[in-house]
C-alpha positions as CSV (number, residue, x, y, z in Angstrom):
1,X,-17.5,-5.4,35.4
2,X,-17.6,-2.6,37.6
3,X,-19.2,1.2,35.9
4,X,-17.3,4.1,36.4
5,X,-16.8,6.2,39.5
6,X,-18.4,9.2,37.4
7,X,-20.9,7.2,35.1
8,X,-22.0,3.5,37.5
9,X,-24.3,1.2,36.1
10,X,-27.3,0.8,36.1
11,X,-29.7,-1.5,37.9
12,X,-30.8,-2.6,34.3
13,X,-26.8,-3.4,33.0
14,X,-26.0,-5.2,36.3
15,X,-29.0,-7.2,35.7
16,X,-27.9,-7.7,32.1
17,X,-24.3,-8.7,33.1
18,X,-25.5,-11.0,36.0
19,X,-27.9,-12.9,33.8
20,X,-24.8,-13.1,31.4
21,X,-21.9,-14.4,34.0
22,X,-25.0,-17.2,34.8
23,X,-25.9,-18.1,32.1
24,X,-22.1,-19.1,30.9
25,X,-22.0,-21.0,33.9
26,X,-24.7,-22.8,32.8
27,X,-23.4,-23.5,29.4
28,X,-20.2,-24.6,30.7
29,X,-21.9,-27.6,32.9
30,X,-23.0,-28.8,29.6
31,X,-27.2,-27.8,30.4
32,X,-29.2,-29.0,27.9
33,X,-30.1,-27.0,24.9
34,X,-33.6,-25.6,26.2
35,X,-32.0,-24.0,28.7
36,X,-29.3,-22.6,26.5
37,X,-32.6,-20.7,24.8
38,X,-32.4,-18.6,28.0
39,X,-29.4,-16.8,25.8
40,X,-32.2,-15.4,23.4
41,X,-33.4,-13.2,26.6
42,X,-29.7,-11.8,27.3
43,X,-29.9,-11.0,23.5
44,X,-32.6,-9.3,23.2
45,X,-31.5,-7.5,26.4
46,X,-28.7,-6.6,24.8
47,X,-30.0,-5.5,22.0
48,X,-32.5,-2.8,23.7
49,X,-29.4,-1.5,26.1
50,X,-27.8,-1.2,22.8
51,X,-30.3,0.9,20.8
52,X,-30.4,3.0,24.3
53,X,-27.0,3.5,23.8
54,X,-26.8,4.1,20.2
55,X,-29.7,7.0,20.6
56,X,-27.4,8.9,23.8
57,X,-24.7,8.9,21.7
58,X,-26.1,10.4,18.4
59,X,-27.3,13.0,20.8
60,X,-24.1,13.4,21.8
61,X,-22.5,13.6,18.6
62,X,-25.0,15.8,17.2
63,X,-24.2,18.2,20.2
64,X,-20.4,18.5,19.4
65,X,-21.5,19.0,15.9
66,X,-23.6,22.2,17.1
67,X,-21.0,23.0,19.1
68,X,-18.2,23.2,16.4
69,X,-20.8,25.3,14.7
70,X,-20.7,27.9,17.1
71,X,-17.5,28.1,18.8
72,X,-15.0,26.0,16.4
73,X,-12.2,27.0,18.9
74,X,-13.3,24.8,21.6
75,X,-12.8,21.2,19.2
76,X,-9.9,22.5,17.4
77,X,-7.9,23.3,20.7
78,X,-5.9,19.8,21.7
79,X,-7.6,18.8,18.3
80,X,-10.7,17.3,20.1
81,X,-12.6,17.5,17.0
82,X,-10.3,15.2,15.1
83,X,-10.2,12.8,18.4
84,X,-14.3,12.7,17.9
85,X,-14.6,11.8,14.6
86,X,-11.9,9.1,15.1
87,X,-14.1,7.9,17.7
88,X,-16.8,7.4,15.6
89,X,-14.9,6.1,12.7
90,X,-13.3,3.2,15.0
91,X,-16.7,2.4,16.9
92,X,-18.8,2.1,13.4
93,X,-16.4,0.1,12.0
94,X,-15.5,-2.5,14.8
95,X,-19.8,-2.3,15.3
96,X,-20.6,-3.6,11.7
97,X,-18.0,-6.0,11.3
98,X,-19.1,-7.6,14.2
99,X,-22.7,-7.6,13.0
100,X,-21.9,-8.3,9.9
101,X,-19.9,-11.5,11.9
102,X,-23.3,-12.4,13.5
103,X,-25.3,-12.4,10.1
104,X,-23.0,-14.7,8.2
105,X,-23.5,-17.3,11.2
106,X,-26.8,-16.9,11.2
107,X,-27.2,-17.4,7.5
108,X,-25.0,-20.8,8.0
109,X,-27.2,-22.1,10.5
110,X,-31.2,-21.1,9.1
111,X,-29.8,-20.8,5.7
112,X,-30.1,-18.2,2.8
113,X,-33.7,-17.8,3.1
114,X,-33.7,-16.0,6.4
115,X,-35.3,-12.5,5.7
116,X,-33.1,-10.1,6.7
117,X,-35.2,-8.5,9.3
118,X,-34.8,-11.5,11.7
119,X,-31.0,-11.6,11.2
120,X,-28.9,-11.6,14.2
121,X,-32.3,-11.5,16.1
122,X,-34.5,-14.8,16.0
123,X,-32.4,-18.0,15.5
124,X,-33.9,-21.3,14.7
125,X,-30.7,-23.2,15.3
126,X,-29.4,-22.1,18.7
127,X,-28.2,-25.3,19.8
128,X,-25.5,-25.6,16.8
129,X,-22.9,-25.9,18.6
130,X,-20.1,-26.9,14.9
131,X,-21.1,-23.3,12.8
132,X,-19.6,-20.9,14.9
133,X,-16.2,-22.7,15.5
134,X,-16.2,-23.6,11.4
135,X,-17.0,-20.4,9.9
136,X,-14.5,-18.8,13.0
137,X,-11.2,-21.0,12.0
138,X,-12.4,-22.7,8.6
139,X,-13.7,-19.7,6.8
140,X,-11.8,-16.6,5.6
141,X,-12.1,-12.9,5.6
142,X,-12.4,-11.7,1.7
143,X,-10.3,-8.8,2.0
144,X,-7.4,-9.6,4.5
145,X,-7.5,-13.5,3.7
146,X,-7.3,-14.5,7.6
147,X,-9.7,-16.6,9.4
148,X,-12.7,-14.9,10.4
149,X,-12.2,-15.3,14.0
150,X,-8.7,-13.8,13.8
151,X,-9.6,-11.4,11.5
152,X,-12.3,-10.3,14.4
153,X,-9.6,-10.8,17.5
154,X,-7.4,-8.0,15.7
155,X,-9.7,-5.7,15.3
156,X,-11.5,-6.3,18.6
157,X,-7.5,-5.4,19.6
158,X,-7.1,-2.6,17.5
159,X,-10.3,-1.1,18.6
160,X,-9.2,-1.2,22.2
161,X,-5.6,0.7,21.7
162,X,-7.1,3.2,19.1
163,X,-9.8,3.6,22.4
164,X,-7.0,4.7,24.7
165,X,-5.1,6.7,21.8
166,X,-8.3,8.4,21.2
167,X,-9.4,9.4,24.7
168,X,-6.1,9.6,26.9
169,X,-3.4,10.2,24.6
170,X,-2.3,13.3,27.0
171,X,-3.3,11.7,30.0
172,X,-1.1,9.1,30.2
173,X,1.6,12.3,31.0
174,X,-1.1,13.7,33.9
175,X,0.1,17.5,34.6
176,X,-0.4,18.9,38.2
177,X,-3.0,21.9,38.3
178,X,-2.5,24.9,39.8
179,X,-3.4,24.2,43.4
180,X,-3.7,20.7,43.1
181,X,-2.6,19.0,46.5
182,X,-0.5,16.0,46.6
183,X,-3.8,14.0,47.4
184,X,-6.0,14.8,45.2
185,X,-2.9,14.6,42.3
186,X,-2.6,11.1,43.6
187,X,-6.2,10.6,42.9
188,X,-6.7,11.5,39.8
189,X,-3.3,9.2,38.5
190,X,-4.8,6.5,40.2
191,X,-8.0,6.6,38.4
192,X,-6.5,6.7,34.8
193,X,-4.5,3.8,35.9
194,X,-8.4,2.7,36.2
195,X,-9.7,3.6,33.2
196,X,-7.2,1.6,31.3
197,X,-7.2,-1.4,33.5
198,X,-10.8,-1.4,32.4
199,X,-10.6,-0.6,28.8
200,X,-7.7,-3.5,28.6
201,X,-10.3,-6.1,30.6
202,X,-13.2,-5.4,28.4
203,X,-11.7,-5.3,25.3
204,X,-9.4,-8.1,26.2
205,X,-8.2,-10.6,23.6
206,X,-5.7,-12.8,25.2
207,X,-5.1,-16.4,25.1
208,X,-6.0,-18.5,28.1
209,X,-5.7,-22.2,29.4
210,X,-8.1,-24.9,29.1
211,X,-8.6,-27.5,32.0
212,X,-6.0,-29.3,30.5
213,X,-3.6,-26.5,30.8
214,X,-3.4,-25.9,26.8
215,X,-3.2,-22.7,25.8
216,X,-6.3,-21.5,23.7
217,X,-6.4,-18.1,21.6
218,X,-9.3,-16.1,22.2
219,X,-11.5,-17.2,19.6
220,X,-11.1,-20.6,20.1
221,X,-12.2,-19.9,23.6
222,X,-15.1,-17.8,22.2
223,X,-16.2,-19.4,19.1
224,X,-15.4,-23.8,19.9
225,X,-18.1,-25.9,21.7
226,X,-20.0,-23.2,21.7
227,X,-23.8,-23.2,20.7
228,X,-24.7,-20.3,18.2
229,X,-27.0,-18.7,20.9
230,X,-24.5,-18.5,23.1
231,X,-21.8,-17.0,20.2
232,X,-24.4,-14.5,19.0
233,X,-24.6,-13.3,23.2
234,X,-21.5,-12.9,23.7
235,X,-20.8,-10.9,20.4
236,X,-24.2,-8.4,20.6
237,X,-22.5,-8.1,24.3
238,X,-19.4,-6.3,22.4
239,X,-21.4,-4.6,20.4
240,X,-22.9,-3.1,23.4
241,X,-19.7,-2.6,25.2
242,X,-18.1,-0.3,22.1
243,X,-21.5,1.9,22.4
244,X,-21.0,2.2,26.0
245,X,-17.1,3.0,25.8
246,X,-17.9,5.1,22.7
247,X,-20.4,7.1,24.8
248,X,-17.8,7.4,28.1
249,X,-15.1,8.6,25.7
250,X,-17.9,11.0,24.2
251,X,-19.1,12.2,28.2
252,X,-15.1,12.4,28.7
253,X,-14.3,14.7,25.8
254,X,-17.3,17.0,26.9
255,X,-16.0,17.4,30.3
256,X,-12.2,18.3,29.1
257,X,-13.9,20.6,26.1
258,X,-16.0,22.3,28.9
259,X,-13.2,22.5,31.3
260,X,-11.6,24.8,28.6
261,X,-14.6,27.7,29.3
262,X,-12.9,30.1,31.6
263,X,-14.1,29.9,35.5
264,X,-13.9,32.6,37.5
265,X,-12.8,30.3,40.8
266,X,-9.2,31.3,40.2
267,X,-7.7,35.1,40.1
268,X,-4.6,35.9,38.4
269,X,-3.3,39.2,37.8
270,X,-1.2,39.2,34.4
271,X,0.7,42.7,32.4
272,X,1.4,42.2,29.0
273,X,4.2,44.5,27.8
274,X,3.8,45.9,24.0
275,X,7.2,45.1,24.3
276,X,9.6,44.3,27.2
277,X,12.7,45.8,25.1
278,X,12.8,49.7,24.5
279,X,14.9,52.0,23.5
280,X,16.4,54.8,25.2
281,X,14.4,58.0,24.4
282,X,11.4,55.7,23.5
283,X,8.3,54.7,25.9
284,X,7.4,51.7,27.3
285,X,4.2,50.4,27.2
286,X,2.1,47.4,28.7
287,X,-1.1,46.6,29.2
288,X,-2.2,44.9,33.1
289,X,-5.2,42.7,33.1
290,X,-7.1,40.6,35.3
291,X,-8.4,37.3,34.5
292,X,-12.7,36.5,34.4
293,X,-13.3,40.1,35.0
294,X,-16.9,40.5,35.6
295,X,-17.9,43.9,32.8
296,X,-20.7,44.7,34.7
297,X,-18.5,45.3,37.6
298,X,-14.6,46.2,36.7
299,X,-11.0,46.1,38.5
300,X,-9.4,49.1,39.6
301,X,-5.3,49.4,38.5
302,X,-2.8,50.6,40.9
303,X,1.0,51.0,40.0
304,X,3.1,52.7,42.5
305,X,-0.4,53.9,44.4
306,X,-1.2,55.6,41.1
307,X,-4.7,54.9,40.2
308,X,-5.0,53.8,35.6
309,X,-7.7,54.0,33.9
310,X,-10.3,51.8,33.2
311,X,-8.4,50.0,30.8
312,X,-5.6,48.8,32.4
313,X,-2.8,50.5,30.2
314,X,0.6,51.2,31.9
315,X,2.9,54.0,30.2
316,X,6.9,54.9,31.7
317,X,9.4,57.0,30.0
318,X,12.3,55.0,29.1
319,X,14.6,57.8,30.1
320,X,17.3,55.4,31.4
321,X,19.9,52.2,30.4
322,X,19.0,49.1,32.3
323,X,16.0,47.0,34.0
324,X,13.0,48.7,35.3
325,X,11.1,47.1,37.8
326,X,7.5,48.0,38.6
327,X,4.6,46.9,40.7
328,X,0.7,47.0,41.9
329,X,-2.0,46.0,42.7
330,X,-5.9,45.2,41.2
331,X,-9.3,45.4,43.3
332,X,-12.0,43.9,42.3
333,X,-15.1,42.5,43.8
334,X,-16.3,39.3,45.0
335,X,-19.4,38.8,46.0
336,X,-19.6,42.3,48.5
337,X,-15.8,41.8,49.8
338,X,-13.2,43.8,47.9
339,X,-10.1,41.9,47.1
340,X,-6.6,43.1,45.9
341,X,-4.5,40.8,43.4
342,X,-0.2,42.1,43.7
343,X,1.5,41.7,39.9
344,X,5.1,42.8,39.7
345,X,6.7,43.1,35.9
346,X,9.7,44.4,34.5
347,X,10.9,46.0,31.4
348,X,14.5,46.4,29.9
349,X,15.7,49.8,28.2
350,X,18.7,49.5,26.2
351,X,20.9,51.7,23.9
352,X,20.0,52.5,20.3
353,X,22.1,49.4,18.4
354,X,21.8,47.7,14.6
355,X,23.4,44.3,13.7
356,X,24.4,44.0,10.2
357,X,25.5,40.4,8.8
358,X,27.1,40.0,5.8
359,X,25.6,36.3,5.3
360,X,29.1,35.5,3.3
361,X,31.9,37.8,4.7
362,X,32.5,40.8,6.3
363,X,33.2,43.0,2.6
364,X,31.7,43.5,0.1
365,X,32.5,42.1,-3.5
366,X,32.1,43.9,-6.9
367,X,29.8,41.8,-9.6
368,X,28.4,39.1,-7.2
369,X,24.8,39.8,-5.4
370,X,26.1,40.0,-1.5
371,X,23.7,38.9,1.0
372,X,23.1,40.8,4.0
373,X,20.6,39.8,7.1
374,X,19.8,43.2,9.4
375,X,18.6,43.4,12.7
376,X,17.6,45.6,16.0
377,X,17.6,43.8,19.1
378,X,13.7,44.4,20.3
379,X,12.6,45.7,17.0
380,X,10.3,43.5,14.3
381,X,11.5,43.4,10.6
382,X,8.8,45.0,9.4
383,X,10.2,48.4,11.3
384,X,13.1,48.4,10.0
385,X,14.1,50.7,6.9
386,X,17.3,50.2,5.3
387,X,19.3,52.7,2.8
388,X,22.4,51.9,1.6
389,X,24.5,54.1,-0.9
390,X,27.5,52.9,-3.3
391,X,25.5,50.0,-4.2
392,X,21.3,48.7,-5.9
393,X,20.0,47.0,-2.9
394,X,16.6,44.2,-3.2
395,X,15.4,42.0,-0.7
396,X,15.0,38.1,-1.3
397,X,13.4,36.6,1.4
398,X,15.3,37.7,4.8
399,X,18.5,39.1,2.9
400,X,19.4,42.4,1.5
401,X,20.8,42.1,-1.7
402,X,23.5,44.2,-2.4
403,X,25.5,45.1,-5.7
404,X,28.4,47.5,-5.4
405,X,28.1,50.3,-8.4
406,X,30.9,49.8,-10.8
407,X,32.5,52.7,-10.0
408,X,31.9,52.4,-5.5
409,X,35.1,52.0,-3.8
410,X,32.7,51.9,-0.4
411,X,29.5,50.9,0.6
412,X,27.4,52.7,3.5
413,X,24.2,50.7,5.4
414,X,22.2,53.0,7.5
415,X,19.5,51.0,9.1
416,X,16.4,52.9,10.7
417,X,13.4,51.5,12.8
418,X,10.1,53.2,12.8
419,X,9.5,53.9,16.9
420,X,6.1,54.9,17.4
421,X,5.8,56.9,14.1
422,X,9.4,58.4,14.7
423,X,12.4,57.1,12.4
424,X,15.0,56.3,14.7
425,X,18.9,55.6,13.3
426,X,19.7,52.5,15.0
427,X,23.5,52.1,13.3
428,X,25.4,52.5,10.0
429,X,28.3,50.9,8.9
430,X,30.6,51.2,6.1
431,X,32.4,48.2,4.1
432,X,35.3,48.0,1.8
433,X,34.6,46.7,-2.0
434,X,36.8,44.2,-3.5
435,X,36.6,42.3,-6.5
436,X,35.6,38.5,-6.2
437,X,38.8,36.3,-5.3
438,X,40.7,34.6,-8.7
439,X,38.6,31.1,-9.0
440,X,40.5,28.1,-10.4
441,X,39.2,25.7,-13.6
442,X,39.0,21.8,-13.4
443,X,37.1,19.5,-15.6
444,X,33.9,17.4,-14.3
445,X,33.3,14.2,-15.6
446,X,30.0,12.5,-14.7
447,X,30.1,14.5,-11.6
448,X,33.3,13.7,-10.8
449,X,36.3,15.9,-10.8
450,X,38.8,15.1,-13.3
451,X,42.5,14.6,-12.0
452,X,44.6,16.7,-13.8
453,X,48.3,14.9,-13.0
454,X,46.8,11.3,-13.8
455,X,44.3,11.8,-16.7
456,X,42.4,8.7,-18.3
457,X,42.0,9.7,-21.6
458,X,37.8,8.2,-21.7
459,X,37.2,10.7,-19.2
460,X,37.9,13.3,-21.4
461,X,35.1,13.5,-23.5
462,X,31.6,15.2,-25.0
463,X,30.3,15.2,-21.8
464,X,33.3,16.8,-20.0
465,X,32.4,20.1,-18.9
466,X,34.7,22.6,-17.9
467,X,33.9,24.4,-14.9
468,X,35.7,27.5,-12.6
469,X,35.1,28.2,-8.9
470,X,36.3,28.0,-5.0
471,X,35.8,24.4,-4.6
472,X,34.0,22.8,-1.9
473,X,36.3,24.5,1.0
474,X,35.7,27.9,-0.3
475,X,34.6,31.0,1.3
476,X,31.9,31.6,-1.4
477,X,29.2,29.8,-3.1
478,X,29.8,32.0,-6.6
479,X,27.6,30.6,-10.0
480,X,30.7,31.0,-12.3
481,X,30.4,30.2,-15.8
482,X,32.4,29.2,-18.8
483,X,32.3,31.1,-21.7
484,X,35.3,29.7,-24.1
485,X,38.6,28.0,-23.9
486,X,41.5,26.9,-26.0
487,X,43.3,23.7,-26.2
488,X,47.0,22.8,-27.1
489,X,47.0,19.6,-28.3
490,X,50.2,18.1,-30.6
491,X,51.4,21.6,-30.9
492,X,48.0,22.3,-32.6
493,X,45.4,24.8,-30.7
494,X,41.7,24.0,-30.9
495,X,38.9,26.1,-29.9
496,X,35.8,25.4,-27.3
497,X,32.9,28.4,-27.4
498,X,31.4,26.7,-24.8
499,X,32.5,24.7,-21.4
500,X,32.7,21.6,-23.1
501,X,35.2,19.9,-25.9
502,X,34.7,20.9,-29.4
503,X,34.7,17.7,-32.3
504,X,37.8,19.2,-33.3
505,X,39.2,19.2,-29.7
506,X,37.9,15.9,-29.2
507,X,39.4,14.4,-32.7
508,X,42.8,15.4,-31.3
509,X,42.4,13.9,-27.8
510,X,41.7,11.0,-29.5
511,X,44.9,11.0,-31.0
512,X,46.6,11.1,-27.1
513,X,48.7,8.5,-25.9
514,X,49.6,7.8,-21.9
515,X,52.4,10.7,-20.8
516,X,50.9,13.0,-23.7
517,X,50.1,16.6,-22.4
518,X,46.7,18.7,-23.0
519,X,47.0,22.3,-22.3
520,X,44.0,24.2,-21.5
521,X,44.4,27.9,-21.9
522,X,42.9,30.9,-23.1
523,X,39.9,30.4,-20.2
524,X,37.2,32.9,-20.2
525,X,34.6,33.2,-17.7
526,X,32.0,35.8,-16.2
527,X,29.4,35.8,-12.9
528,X,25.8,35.8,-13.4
529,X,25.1,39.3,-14.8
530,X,28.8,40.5,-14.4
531,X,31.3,41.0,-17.5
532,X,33.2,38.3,-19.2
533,X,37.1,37.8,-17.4
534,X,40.0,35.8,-18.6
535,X,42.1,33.1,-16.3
536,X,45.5,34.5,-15.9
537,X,46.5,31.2,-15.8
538,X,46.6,27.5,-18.1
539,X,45.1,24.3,-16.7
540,X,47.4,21.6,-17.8
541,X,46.3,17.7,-17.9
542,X,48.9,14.6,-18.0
543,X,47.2,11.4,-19.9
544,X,47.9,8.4,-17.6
C-alpha cells in the first residue's frame, strides 16, 4: 500500500510490507513450516514499527492536550477536541481486542503456562495451522456471544467508518476557498476521494472467492489453513496499521487546527456597524477594521478622503429617512510598498416607530392577565421602557402582562427606548376595555365532553366535572373555574359547591330513566383572581 502524498513511507515500512506480500506468497505454495518461521521476523518487525508508532502518537496527544491548556478555542471550534478523544477511544479499543485476540491463540497453542511476557511475542507452535481457524469460528466472544472471528471482522469494520467519521466528517462536503482556482479545487476533491479509497482498502473486511469460486468471509480467509505464525502477522500488521492511521488522523487534525491561526497572506477590509438600523435624530456608528493588522505598524482609515483615527471608528448624523451609502479606503504596509484595501457599507435610517401586539386580540379585557409582546424595529429589548396607565402591568418571560383597573374604561402603552443615554418615545397607543366574552358550561367525562341532547346516564357521575369556557375554536385560552351549581332533577333541586355532582345530586340521577331531563342551573363561575359571576343561562341534559 502506497503512504500518503503528505506523509510516504518509509524505506523501513516498504521493507516491512514487501517482506509481508512475500512471505504470504510463500505460505500459499504450501512451503514448509521452517520457512513459515520467517513470519517471527515480520513480527518482530512489526512490533518495533509499532512501538515507534505508539511513542509519535503519545507525543502527539500529549501536544493537543497542552494545547487545549492554553488556547481551548482552537479544539473546541468544529469540536476537534471531541473528534481527538474519539480517536483515541476507537484506536485503544480495536488495539486491545486484537491483542487480546492474539494472546488467547497463543495460550491455545503453548498452553496456560506461557508467562505473559512472551505472549503474542515468542511462539513455540507456529506451524499450528487447526487453533487459529477453531478458536476464530468454534469459540465465542463472552460478551456479544458471536464467534471470535466475527466478533473481530465487525469491529475491524466499525473501526474503519468511525475512522472516516472521525477525520472527514466535513470533508466529504469540500467548500471552495477564497481564491481557490478550479485546478487546485479539483485537486484537493481528488485526494479525499484518496484518502478514503485507502482507509476502505486497509481496513477492508469483505468476503472474497476461493479457487474454487466459493465465496469466503474475511475471516475464514484470514484465520483457515492458516499456521498461527502467519495469523499472529497478519493481526500485529493491523495493529500497526490503526497506530499509523491513528497518527495521520492526529497529523491531519493538527494541520486543520493550525490552519485556524490567522495568516496574514490574505487582506480583507471589513466595517462593523454598532447597528445598521438608526433612528432619525440619532447617530450612526460603525467601526472599520482591517484583518492581521500588524500593531507595530497600523492602517490608516479614509472615508470620503477624510482621514479617522487610529481606531477605525466611523460616526454620521442620521439627519435623514432612507439608506446611506458610504465608502473608503485602508493603507497599510507590506513589506516597504504601501497598499490601499476599498470597503463600501451602508446603513439605513428610519422613522421613530413601536409595534405593540396584543398576543390574544387587539383590546383589552377586564379580570383576565392580557398578554402583550413590544417592539422597535432596530432596537434590543433590553432598551425598551414601557408605561402603561389604566392598568398593573408585569412581565412574564417576553410578554407584558396587563390588568385593566376596575374602574379603566381605556388603557394607554407608551413605549420608550433608551438611544444613547436619551429616552426616545417610539409610539403609544390606546385600547378599549371590555369584559371577557359570556363562556358556555358542558360536562367532561373522562376527558370527554358530555353530549347534552343524547346523555348516557353512567357518564354522569362522581367523576363528572363541570367545566365553562370558549371551547377549542375560541378566541381565548381563559382558566375558568366552577364555583357552584344547582340541579333540577324530578322537580327536586340539589346543590353542587363544587364543579362536580353532590351524593345527593348523584342519588337522584340515579333514579333517571331514558327521555328523563336534568337541568343544570344556578352556574357560578370566576377567572383566576377575578370575582365570582353567575351564567345567565341553564345547561339542560336529555338521558338517552
Amino acid at each position: 500500500m502506497g503512504g500518503a502524498k503528505n506523509c510516504p513511507e518509509t524505506p523501513r515500512q516498504k521493507m516491512i510490507g514487501m517482506m509481508y506480500l512475500v512471505l504470504t506468497a510463500m505460505l500459499a505454495l504450501n512451503v514448509s513450516t521452517n520457512v513459515l518461521n520467517a513470519f517471527g521476523l515480520v513480527d518482530r518487525s512489526l512490533h518495533i514499527s509499532l512501538e515507534n508508532a505508539e511513542e509519535q502518537n503519545e507525543s502527539q496527544y500529549e501536544r493537543f492536550a497542552q494545547m487545549y491548556h492554553d488556547t481551548p478555542d482552537k479544539l473546541t471550534v468544529n469540536n476537534y477536541i471531541g473528534r481527538i478523544d474519539s480517536l483515541k477511544a476507537a484506536s485503544d479499543s480495536l488495539f486491545n481486542y486484537i491483542e487480546h485476540f492474539k494472546r488467547e491463540v497463543h495460550l491455545l497453542v503453548d498452553g496456560p503456562e506461557t508467562p505473559d511476557s512472551l505472549l503474542t511475542i515468542k511462539i513455540e507452535g507456529v506451524s499450528d495451522f487447526d487453533t487459529p481457524s477453531r478458536y476464530a469460528s468454534d469459540m465465542f466472544d463472552p460478551v456479544t456471544g458471536k464467534p471470535n472471528g466475527v466478533e473481530l471482522r465487525e469491529r475491524i469494520t466499525k473501526y474503519r467508518e468511525d475512522l472516516i467519521a472521525i477525520r472527514h466528517a466535513e470533508e466529504w462536503r469540500p467548500k471552495r476557498r477564497p481564491g481557490q482556482t478550479d485546478e487546485a479545487f479539483q485537486r484537493f476533491t481528488n485526494r479525499l476521494a484518496e484518502v478514503r479509497e485507502e482507509v476502505n482498502l486497509v481496513f477492508a473486511t469483505d468476503s472474497a472467492p476461493d479457487n474454487s469460486g466459493q465465496m469466503l468471509s474475511w475471516e475464514q480467509v484470514i484465520f483457515e489453513g492458516m499456521p498461527v505464525g502467519a495469523c499472529m502477522a497478519i493481526l500485529t500488521k493491523y495493529q500497526n496499521d490503526i497506530r499509523a492511521y491513528e497518527g495521520k488522523t492526529l497529523s491531519w487534525f493538527q494541520t486543520m487546527v493550525g490552519g485556524q491561526d490567522y495568516k496574514a497572506n490574505y487582506i480583507q477590509a471589513y466595517v462593523i456597524p454598532k447597528s445598521s438600523y438608526v433612528m432619525r435624530g440619532d447617530q450612526f456608528e460603525a467601526q472599520i477594521i482591517l484583518a492581521a493588522v500588524d500593531t507595530t505598524d497600523k492602517p490608516q482609515y479614509f472615508v470620503d478622503n477624510v482621514q479617522l483615527g487610529e481606531d477605525g471608528i466611523y460616526r454620521a448624523p442620521a439627519s435623514s429617512v432612507g439608506e446611506h451609502t458610504f465608502s473608503g479606503i485602508i493603507k497599510y504596509r507590506k513589506g516597504r510598498r504601501i497598499n490601499e484595501a476599498p470597503f463600501t457599507s451602508s446603513y439605513m435610517v428610519g422613522e421613530p416607530s413601536a409595534s405593540v401586539m396584543n398576543e390574544d386580540l387587539n383590546i383589552i379585557y377586564r379580570d383576565f392577565d392580557n398578554r402583550y409582546v413590544v417592539s422597535v424595529p432596530g432596537v434590543s429589548e433590553s432598551q425598551l421602557k414601557v408605561n402603561v396607565s389604566g392598568a398593573k402591568v408585569s412581565r412574564s418571560g417576553k410578554f407584558y402582562i396587563m390588568r385593566p383597573n376596575a374602574d379603566a374604561k381605556t388603557v394607554k402603552v407608551t413605549v420608550l427606548a433608551d438611544m444613547n443615554g436619551r429616552q426616545v418615545t417610539m409610539g403609544e397607543k390606546n385600547f378599549k376595555v371590555q369584559k371577557l366574552p359570556t363562556p358556555s358550561p358542558y360536562f367532561m367525562d373522562g376527558g370527554k365532553m358530555v353530549n347534552s341532547s343524547a346523555t348516557a346516564r353512567k357518564s354522569l357521575n362522581k367523576n363528572t366535572i363541570l367545566e365553562i369556557g370558549y371551547g377549542e375554536d375560541g378566541l381565548l385560552e381563559v382558566g375558568f373555574e366552577i364555583t357552584s351549581f344547582d340541579t333540577y332533577i324530578l322537580r327536586k333541586t340539589g346543590k353542587s359547591s363544587g364543579n362536580k355532582f353532590s351524593a345527593a345530586q348523584l342519588k337522584q340521577i340515579g333514579q333517571l330513566k331514558s327521555g328523563d331531563l336534568v337541568l343544570v342551573q344556578n352556574i357560578k363561575y370566576r377567572t383566576k383572581g377575578g370575582a365570582e359571576q353567575q351564567y345567565p343561562g341553564n345547561l339542560t341534559l336529555v338521558l338517552k
